[in-house]
N, C-alpha and C positions, 0 to 999 in steps of 0.2 A: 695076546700082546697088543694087538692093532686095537682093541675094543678097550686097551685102556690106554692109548695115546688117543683116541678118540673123545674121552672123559677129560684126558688133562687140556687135549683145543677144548671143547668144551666149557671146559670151566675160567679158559684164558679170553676164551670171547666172553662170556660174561660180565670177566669182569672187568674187559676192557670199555663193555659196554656202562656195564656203572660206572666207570673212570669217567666215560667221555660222559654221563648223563649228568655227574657231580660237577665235574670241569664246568660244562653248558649250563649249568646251574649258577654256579659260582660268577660268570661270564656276566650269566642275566643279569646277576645282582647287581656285580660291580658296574655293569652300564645303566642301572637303573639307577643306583647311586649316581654314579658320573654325570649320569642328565639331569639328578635331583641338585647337584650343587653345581650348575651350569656348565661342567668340564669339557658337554660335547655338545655346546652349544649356550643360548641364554637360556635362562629360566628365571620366568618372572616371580618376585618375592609373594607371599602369601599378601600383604598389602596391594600388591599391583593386583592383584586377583581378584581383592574385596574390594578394590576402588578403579573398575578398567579407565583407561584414557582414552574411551571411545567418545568420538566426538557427537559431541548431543548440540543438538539445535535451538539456537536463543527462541524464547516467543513472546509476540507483540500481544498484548493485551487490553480491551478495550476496557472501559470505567465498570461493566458490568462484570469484569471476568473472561468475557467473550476472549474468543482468541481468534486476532484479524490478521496474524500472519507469522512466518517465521525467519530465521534467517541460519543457513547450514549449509557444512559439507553434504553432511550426509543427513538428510530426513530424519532425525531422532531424538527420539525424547522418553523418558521414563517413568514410571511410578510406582507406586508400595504396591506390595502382592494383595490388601483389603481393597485395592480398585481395580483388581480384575475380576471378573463373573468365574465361579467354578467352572461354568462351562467351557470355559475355555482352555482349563486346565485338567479338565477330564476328557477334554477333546485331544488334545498336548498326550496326555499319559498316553490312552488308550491308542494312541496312531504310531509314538516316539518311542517310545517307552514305559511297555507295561509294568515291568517289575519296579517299577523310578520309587519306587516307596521300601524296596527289600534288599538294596544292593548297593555297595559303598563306593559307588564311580562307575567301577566294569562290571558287568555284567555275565558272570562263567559261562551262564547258559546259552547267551546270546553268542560269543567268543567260541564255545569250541561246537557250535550247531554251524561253521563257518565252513567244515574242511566239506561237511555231508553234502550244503548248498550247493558248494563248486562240484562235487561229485555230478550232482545231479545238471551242472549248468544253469542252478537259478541264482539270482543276485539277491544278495539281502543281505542291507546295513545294520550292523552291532552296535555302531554306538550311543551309546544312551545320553540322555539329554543333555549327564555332565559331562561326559566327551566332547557334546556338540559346543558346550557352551565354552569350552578349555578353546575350541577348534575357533569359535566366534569372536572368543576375547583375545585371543596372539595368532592371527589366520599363517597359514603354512608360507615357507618361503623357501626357495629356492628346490621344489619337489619334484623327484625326477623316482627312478624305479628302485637308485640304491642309498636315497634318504627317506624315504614313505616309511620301513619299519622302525629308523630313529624318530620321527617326527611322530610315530603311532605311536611307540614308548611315552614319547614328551608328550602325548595328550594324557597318556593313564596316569603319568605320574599327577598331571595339573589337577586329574580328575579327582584323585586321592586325596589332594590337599584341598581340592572345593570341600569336598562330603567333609573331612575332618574336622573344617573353620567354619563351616555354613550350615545353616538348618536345609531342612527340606524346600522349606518353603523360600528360603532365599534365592537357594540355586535355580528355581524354576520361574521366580518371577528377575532373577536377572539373564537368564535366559530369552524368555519371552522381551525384555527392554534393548536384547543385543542383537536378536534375530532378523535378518532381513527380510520383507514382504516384497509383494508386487509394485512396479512404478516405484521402484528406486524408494521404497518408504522403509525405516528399520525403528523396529520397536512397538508391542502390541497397541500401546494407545496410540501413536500417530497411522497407524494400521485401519482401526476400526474408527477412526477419525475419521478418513481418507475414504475409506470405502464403503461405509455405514451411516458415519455424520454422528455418530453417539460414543463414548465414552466408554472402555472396555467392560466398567461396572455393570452397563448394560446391556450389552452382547447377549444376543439369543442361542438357543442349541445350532439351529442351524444356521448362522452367522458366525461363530466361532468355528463351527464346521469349515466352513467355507474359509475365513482367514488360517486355520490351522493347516487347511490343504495345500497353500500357497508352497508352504515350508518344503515340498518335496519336491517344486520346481516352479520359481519365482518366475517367471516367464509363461511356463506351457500351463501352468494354472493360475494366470489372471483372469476375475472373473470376467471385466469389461473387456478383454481383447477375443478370449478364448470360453467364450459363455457356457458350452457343449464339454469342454472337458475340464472344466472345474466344477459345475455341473456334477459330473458324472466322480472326480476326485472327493467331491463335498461327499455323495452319499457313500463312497468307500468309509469314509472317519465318522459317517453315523454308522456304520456297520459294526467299527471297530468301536464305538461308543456301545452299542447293544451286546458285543461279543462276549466285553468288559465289563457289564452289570452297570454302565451307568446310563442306560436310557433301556426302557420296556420292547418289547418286539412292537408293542401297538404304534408306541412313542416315535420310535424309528422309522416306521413306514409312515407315518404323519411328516414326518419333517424331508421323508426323502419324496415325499410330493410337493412338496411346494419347491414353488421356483425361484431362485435365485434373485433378490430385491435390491440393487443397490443404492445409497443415497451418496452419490461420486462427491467429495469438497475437497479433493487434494488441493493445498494450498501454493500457486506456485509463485513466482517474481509479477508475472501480469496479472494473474487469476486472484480472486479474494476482494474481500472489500477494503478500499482506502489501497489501491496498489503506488499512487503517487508522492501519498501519505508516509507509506511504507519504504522506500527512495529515499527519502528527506531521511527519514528518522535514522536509518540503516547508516549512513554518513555522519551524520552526529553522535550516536551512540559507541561505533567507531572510535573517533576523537575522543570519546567520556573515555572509553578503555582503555587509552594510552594514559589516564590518569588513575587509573584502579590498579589497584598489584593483586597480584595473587601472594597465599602465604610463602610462596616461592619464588617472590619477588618479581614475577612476570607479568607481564600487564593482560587483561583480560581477553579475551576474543571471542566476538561475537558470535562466530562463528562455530566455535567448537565447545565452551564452556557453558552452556545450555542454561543461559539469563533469562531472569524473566523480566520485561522491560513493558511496567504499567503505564498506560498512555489515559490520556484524558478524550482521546475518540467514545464518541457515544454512537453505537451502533443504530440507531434508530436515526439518529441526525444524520449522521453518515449516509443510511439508503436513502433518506428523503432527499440528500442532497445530490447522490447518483441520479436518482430518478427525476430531479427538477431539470438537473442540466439537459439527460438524455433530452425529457420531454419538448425540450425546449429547442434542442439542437439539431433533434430530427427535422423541424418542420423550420427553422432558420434556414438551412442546408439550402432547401429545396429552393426557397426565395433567392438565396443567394447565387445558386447554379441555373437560377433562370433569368439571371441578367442579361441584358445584350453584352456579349464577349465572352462571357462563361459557358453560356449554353452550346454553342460551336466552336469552344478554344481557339477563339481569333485571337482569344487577348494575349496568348504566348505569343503571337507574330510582333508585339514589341518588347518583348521580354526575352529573347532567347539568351541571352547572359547570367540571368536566372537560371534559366532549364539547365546551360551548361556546365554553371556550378553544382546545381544540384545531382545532373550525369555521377562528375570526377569528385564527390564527394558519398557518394554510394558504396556499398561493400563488394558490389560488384564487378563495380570499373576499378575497386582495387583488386580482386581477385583477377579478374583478364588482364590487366599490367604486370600483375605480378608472375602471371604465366609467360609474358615476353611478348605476347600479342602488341601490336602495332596498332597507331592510334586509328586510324584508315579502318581495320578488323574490329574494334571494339565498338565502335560507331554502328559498324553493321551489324554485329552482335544487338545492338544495342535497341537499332529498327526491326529486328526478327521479334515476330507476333511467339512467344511463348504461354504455356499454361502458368498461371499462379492464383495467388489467392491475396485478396486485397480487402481493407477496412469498406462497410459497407453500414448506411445506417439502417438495419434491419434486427431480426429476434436475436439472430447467434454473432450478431457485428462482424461480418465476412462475408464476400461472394470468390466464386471461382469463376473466375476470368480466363480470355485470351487476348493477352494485348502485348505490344512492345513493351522493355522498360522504359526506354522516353516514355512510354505514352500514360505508362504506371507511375510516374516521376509526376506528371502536368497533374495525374486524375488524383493520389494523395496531396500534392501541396496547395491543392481548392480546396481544403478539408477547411473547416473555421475552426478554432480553437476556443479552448474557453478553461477560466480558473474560478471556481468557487472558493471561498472561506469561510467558515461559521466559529462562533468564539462569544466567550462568555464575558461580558463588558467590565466585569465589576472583578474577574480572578485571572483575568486574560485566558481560560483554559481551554485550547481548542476543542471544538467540538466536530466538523465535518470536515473534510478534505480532499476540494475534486481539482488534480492536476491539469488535465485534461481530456478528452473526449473517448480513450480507449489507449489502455498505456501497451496492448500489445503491439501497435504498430505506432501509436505517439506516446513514446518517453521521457518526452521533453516536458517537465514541470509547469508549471505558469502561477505559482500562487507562491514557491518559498522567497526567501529577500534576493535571490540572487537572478532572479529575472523581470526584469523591469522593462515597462511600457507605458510612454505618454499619457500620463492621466486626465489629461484635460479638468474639466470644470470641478470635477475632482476635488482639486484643491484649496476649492475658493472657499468651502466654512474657515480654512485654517487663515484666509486672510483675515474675511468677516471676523474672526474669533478673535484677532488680534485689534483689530479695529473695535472693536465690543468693547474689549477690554483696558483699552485707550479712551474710553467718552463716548464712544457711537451708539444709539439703540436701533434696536429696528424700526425705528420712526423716522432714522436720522437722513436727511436728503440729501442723495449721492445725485451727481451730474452724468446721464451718458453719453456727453458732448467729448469728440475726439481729445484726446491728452498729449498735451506737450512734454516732450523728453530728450531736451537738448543735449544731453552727452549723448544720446545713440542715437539720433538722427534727429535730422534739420525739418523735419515739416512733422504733426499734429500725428498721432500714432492712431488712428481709427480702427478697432480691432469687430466693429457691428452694436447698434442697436440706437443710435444717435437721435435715430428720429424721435425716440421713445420720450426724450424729453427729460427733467427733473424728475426721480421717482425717491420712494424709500425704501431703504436698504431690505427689507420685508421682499419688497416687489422684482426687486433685482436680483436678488439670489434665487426667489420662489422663477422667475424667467431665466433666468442664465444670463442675463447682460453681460458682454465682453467689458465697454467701454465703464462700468460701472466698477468693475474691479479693476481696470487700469488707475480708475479716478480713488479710490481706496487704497493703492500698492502706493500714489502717492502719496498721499497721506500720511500714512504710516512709511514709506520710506521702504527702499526695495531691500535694503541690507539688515534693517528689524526686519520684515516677514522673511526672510531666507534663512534668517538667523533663529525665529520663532519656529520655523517648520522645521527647523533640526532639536529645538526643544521638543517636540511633541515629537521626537521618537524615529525622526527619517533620515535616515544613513546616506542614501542616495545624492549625491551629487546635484545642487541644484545651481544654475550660472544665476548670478544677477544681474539681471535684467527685465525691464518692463513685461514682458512674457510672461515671466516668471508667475502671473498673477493668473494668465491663461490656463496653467497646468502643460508647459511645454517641457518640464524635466520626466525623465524614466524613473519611476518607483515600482518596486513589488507590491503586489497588493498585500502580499504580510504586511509589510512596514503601514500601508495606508490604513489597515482595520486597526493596528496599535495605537496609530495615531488618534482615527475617530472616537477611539475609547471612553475618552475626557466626556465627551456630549453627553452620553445617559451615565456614564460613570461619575457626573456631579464633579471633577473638574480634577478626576485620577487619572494621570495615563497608566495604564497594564500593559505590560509588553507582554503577547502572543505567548504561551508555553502548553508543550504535548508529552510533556514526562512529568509522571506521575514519583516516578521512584523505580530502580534499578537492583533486583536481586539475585543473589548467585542462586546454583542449581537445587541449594538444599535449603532457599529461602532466608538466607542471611541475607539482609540489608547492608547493599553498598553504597546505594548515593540515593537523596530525595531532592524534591524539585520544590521551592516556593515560589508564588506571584511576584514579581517586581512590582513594584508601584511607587508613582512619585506624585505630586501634587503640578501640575501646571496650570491650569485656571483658577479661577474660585467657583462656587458653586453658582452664585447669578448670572455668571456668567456662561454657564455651561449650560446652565437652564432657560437664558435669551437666546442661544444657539440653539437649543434644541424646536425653541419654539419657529426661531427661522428656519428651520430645516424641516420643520414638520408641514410648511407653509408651500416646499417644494411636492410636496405629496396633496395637499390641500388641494393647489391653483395652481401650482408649476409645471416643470418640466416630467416630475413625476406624477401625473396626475393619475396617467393610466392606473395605478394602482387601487383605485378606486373605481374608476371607473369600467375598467377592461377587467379586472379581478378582483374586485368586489372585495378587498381586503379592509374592513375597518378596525377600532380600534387607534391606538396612538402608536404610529409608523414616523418616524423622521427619516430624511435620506438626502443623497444628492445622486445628482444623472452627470455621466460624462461625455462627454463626444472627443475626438483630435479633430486634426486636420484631414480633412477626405474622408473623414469615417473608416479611419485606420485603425481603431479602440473605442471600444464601446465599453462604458462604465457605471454600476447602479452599487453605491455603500448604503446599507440603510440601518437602523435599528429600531427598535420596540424597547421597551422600561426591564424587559429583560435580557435579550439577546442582540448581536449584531454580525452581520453579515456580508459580505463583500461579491460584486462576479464580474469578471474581465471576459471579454470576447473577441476577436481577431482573428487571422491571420497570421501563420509565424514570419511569415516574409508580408512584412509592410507595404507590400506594392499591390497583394489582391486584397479589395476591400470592397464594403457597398460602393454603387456608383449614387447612390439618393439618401438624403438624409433621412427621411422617413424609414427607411428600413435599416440604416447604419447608426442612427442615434442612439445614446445609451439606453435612452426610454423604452426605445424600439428591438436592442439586441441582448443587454445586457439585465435590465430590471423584472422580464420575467422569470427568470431562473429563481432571482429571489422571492418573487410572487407565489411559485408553482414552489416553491421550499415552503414557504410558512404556510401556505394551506395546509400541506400536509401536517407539518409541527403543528397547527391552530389545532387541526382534527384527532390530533393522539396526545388524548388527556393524560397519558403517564407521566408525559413530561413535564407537564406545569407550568408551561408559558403561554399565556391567558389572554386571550384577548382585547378583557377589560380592563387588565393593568394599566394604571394610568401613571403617567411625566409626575411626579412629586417637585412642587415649586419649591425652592428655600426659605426657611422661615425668613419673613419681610420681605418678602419680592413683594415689586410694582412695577410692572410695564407700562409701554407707552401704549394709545388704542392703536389697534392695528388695524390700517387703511384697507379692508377687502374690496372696497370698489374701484380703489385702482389697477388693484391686480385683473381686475374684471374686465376692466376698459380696454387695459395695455394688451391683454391677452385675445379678447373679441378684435382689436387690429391686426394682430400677427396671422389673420387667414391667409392661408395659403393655397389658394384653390388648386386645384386639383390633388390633393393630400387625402388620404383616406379620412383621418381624424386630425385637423388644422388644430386640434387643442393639444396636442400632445407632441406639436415640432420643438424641437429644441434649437430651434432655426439660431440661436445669436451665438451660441457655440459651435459653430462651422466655419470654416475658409478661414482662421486665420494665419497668419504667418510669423514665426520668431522673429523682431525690427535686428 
């Protein structure tokens, strides 16, 4: 009797047991259901899955394709599965997932080999690469202990519907484009970018090694921070590569000898070439997006919509033009910091208003304020000698210091500045772009239109040119006897060079004469040339007044190289442009960029300017170019100087290219104390010298030496007097000058009437 109420529990537990195994069956379904049509939570549509909204990173592109920089949330960018090396995807299987070819998402074998691991206390990840990449494309939120098995549910399902809608080879090159790497980089090509300098197409065995190791701990196996155990990660994924049949035992131990090579070019905000270039653009391209829609009517963004934004930078003109400034700036520096008052910081003992703007103008003195520190505290703060790291003109642009920040405040704002331009006379199309001196501790631009500094002599072809183009030739005899200008003051305006006499306008330009373009400005009349120099392209505010002929307004040197354009452009101005064209992620064309161009001279006229300007290179104030750097060929330019040698300026051009370099000071108060060393000739015209040698010497580019000034059909000039320029120049000795031929002595000291 007992042995058969034993059979009837018996048989009541059993099948209570399949009750409950069908129930928990049913259970699964219906929450796997429920997750599939988002009931216990979202769930992204199969379209969200084949198109993630991960934000991928615009890229700047130079004329050759180069890529000079990017602009992103997050570091990333993508490409078709034919541009990545097998080996990186046999590196990928063999380490992630081996069965990734036999299994439609999850993986059974890997899933129930789970309960045995924990048995044993060892850890080891199931999920396969399309788990990873479900986990990659909608990351987990809000994950605590009793939503981890809903949230593992919603990976298998996503995983199910990748395998279902996707090939193989989909899922695994958009995996690899979602994946994060070391140094904050996500995505296999900005990966092997960043950390190789090559293109995922050419990834080695053991370089995809090494980036695929990353994947199992972005942090403790980078290779530049932690060399030793990714190292030691890399030859685990050649193991699992050998294990797997896809490299030989020989192959394997070949690659797990060699050591770890990297070619580091992470691209960041400071780092890369053209970083002040990259500034500029970043803010206008900005602006372009608020005029682009997306098909979902939103406007573009730079930042996340992963544009590719063609620029007219020519990577070669670019480093030449890095390397003229540096070359040039290193050893100006030194001239400059061994002036009397520079070289013992006396010269802050009449400056302290200065210094103390630039204290309470620091990030610093707003962090101690904003802590509640008192000003009495922050001052001492502020004289405490601490460790840092400060711009330095050496290999790696840094030293490590101990100084106060006052003392760090005095020793960067002696820095000299400087803005190069290079640009194509005849298409406006930028070619080189140097802001200034090191944008990781100077930011501050100097070359776009929105930073403007006294041009001085500068501006005087734009007088000449208007005078040209009124009657004048360069035969024509200008007076440098003082000029009367009785609406702004009562007595004879002497702005320098009077003694010089009667010259021709040839001789006046090629020397810089003050009073010679006062005696022009008359001429032509102050409110035609102010009115002229906003023809040819200058936005900048200029007052009229007698000055005005000195180069006493603030222009960009953008605006000024637009301007110079006319002279070898045959008498076109071309306004300055660095976009090439503008396209989305999948290479559809959103906007293109063409030349502006408009006619302002005539062509004789722009070809007796060029020959006066070439006269400044000849015999004038630009002589050095010839002489000190041996540049020949046909060179036109002009040299600029301010007041006190507070700007230093050289615009020059060749039959092919034209060129611009500003030098200073950001704060107008430290400057040379001597004209010989603060002249344009002197601070600003090697930059351009120590650029075109290099352009001279690299034939790929094609601008020639012996290109020559093309005259316009029927030109006749007047003779051009060279013995005057000979005479007036042999009196300008200034003894004690290094080289008395190369003062631009009549462009100094003068003053706005």
């Amino acid at each position: 009797m007992q042995e058969v109420k034993n059979k009837k529990g018996t048989k009541r537990s059993v099948k209570i047991l399949w009750y409950s195994f069908f129930i928990l069956i049913v259970l699964f379904a219906l929450v796997i259901v429920m997750i599939n049509f988002g009931m216990l939570g979202y769930m992204p549509t199969m379209s969200e899955l084949e198109n993630p909204s991960s934000a991928i990173s615009s890229e700047v592109l130079a004329t050759d394709g180069t890529m000079i920089g990017r602009y992103y949330v997050q570091d990333r960018s993508t490409c078709k599965h034919s541009e990545i090396s097998n080996n990186v995807y046999n590196a990928l299987i063999a380490t992630e997932d081996a069965r990734f070819y036999d299994h439609s998402g999850i993986d059974p074998y890997g899933t129930l080999a789970i309960p045995f691991y924990m048995a044993l206390h060892k850890k080891r990840g199931s999920s396969t690469i399309t788990q990873q990449l479900a986990k990659n494309l909608f990351p987990r939120k809000n994950e605590n202990v009793f939503t981890i098995p809903f949230l593992k549910l919603k990976e298998w399902v996503m995983a199910v519907k990748l395998e279902r809608n996707l090939t193989k080879d989909e899922i695994i090159t958009l995996y690899l484009n979602t994946v994060p790497f070391s140094d904050n980089v996500y995505g296999i090509r900005n990966a092997s970018l960043a950390f190789f300098n090559k293109t995922p197409d050419k990834v080695t065995v053991d370089e995809a090694a090494v980036l695929v190791g990353m994947l199992k701990g972005n942090t403790l196996y980078n290779p530049r921070r932690n060399p030793k155990l990714a190292l030691e990660r890399r030859n685990t994924v050649i193991d699992q590569m050998d294990k797997y049949d896809y490299l030989t035992d020989d192959s394997a131990k070949m690659y797990e000898e060699k050591p770890i090579v990297l070619d580091y070019h992470k691209l960041d905000y400071h780092e890369g070439m053209a970083p002040y270039f990259r500034q500029v653009l970043e803010q206008q391209v900005k602006d372009i997006c608020q005029t682009l829609k997306k098909p979902n009517g939103k406007p573009y963004d730079i930042y996340k919509d992963g544009l590719k934004i063609y620029t007219t930078i020519d990577v070669r003109m670019q480093r030449y033009a890095e390397e003229a400034v540096e070359e040039h700036m290193t050893e100006l520096q030194k001239l400059f910091m061994a002036q009397s008052g520079y070289r013992d910081g006396s010269v802050w003992s009449k400056h302290q208003d200065i210094l103390m703007q630039g204290i309470k103008q620091s990030d610093r003195y707003a962090m101690l304020r904003d802590e509640g520190m008192s000003e009495a505290d922050i001052m001492n703060a502020f004289n405490k000698p601490i460790k840092m790291r400060v711009f330095a003109w050496n290999k790696v642009k840094y030293k490590d210091t101990v100084m106060s920040p006052v003392d760090s405040i005095k020793y960067m704002k002696l820095f000299l500045q400087a803005g190069f331009l290079v640009m194509d006379p005849y298409t406006g199309e930028v070619k080189a772009w140097v802001g200034g001196i090191d944008h990781t501790y100077y930011q501050f631009d100097h070359v776009n239109i929105g930073t403007k500094r006294q041009v001085g002599s500068t501006i005087k072809p734009m007088l000449y040119c208007l005078a040209v183009d009124n009657g004048f030739t360069p035969c024509s005899i200008l007076s440098t006897a003082p000029q009367d200008f009785p609406e702004f003051m009562n007595h004879p305006y002497d702005a320098g060079g009077k003694d010089k006499g009667d010259v021709t306008m040839q001789t006046a330009i090629a020397l810089s004469l003050n009073n010679a373009a006062l005696y022009l400005i008359k001429q032509v009349s102050i409110n035609a040339f102010v009115d002229f120099v906003h023809k040819c392209g200058i936005t900048s505010n200029i007052d009229k007044v007698p000055a005005a002929a000195l180069g006493v307004a603030d222009i960009s040197l953008y605006e000024m190289l637009g301007a110079y354009s006319m002279f070898p452009g045959k008498g076109m101005h071309t306004d300055p442009f660095y976009i090439l064209k503008i396209e989305d992620k999948n290479g559809m064309l959103l906007k293109n960029f063409t030349p502006q161009q408009r006619e302002i001279i005539n062509p004789t006229t722009a070809f007796k300017m060029v020959g006066l300007m070439e006269g400044v290179i000849q015999h004038g104030t630009g002589i050095r170019m010839r002489s000190m750097y041996h540049l020949m060929g046909d060179i036109a330019g002009k040299t600029g100087t301010t007041n006190k040698q507070a700007d230093a300026w050289f615009i020059g051009y060749t039959p092919q290219i034209i060129a611009g370099a500003w030098v200073g000071c950001d704060d107008r108060t430290f400057r040379f104390n001597s004209q010989r060393l603060g002249q344009g000739s002197a601070a600003a015209l090697p930059i351009w010298a120590y650029f075109m040698r290099r352009v001279y010497a690299d034939k790929t580019l094609g601008i020639k030496v012996d290109e020559k000034f093309v005259a316009p059909e029927g030109f006749n000039n007047c003779e051009v007097q060279q013995d005057q320029i000979s005479r007036l120049r042999a009196e300008t000795v200034n003894p004690g000058t290094i080289d008395p031929q190369e003062e631009e002595k009549q462009n100094n000291d003068w003053e706005q009437p």
